[in-house]
C-alpha positions, 0 to 999 in steps of 0.5 A: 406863826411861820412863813406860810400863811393859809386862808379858806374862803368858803362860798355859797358854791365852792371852797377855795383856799390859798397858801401865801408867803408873808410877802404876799405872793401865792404858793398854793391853791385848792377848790372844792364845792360847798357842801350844804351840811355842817359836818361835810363843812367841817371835814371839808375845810379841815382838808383843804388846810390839811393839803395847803400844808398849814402849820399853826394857824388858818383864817376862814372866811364864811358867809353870812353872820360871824360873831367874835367867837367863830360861831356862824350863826347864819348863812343864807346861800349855805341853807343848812347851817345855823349856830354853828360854832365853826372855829371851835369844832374846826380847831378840834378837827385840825389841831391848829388856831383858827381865826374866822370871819365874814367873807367880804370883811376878809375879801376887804381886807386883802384889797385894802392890802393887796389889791385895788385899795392899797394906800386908802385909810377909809374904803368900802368893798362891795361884794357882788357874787351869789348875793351881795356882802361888803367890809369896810375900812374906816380910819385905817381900821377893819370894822366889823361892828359891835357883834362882828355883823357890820357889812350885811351890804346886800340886805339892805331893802330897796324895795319893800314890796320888791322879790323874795330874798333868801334871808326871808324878807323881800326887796334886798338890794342883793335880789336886783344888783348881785350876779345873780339878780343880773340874770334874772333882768336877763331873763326878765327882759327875755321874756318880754321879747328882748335878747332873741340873739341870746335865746336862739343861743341857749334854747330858753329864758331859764338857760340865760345867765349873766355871762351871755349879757357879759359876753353880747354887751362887750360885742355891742349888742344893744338889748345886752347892752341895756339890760347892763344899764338896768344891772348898773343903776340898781349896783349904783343905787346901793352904792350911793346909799353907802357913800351916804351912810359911810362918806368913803374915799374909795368903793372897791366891787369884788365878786363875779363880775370884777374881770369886766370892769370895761363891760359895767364900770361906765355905766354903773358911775354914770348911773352913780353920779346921777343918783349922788347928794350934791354932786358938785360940791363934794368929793365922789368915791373912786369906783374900783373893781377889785384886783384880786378877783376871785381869790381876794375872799381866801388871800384876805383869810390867808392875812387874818393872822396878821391883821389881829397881831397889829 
């Protein structure tokens, strides 16, 4: 392993990989879209490495299950992809070592490292972008499970008879509390005669995204301003439910939404704190949004190459 260290982090919509000097610090940074078929992928993320000048090892960060083998078994916002035996055919296209793993498993990492959860020995994070996945650290160690599926945050179900999800069944937490379950009681609360501000803005409900709530909620408009109280209470909602399960010292939010912490993160602790077993009488997690914003999945990939020496 040389000084370059060269991680890809591959989303629902865009590849983005980054360069990073052992210290941290980032030298380089490509991003490309997604494209939804296995061999595109492939020759997409060998590119990607090829132009970040990569010497001898990458990390790939990707959504979806990953099992210890490097194989992508699936992935629900890359629908074309299943058993996909990633860092095998990756290595061959490349010539180097690949190391992969799931996204917000690797997003944890460079937080736990890099960003907001420096200094915690047992923290979650929680990914809130296209859907909703999370890694956590517990003990001081990256966990990732018995077959390397550990934090699949987002499927957890908070409404069996709730909407359709991606991954086939109904009522994930990610449908209500990811970036895109905040448009959708965007366009909900449009549709029921709310948001006439922001639809005289975009023309219709359908063309109503979370960053006009974003952007009317920060400006104190009060219709924006409650859709993000609906949006928090269901983030807290499966907040809470991992506090339960896991008992963390700190949650660090990554994702969309991470550059707004003075639009969401009031609301979703009040909402937090509210919900919360025994609130008086135990030390309640520190909310953290995540310092590393969108580059957090690809810096973590960047530092695979470390965290499997120690």
């Amino acid at each position: 392993m040389t000084g370059r260290l060269v991680g890809i982090d591959v989303g629902g919509t865009k590849c983005l990989g980054v360069a990073l000097a052992t210290t941290g610090e980032q030298l380089a940074a490509v991003r490309v879209p997604t494209p939804n078929n296995p061999d595109q992928l492939i020759a997409t993320l060998a590119k990607i490495a090829d132009e970040l000048g990569a010497d001898d090892t990458i990390g790939v960060a990707v959504p979806g299950l990953v099992n210890r083998d490097g194989v992508l078994l699936a992935a629900p916002n890359i629908t074309s992809v299943r058993m996909l035996p990633l860092r095998q055919q990756l290595e061959q296209a490349t010539g180097l070592k690949v190391i992969v793993d799931n996204d917000n498993t690797v997003a944890c990492l460079g937080e736990w490292r890099l960003g907001a959860g420096r200094g915690s020995d047992d923290l979650l994070l929680v990914g809130l972008g296209t859907g909703i996945g999370g890694g956590f650290v517990s003990g001081g160690k990256l966990q990732r499970g018995a077959n390397g599926f550990a934090g699949e945050f987002g499927h957890m179900i908070v409404d069996p008879d709730g909407i359709s999800c991606l991954c086939g069944q109904r009522g994930c937490w990610e449908r209500y509390a990811s970036g895109n379950g905040l448009a959708q009681h965007a366009r909900r609360a449009a549709s029921d005669g709310l948001l006439d501000a922001i639809l005289d803005q975009v023309g219709s409900v359908e063309a109503i995204h979370g960053e006009h709530i974003t952007v009317a909620a920060r400006f104190g408009d009060s219709e924006a301003c409650a859709v993000v109280d609906t949006y928090a209470g269901w983030v807290a909602l499966g907040l809470v439910n991992l506090t339960n399960l896991y008992d963390p010292a700190m949650i660090v939010m990554s994702g969309g939404l991470s550059g707004d912490a003075d639009v969401f993160l009031d609301a979703i602790q009040q909402s937090f704190v509210r919900r919360i077993f025994a609130t008086d009488l135990r030390p309640l997690p520190l909310l953290r949004f995540a310092e590393l914003g969108p580059h957090a999945g690809a810096v973590g990939a960047a530092l695979l190459t470390i965290e499997n020496k120690e």
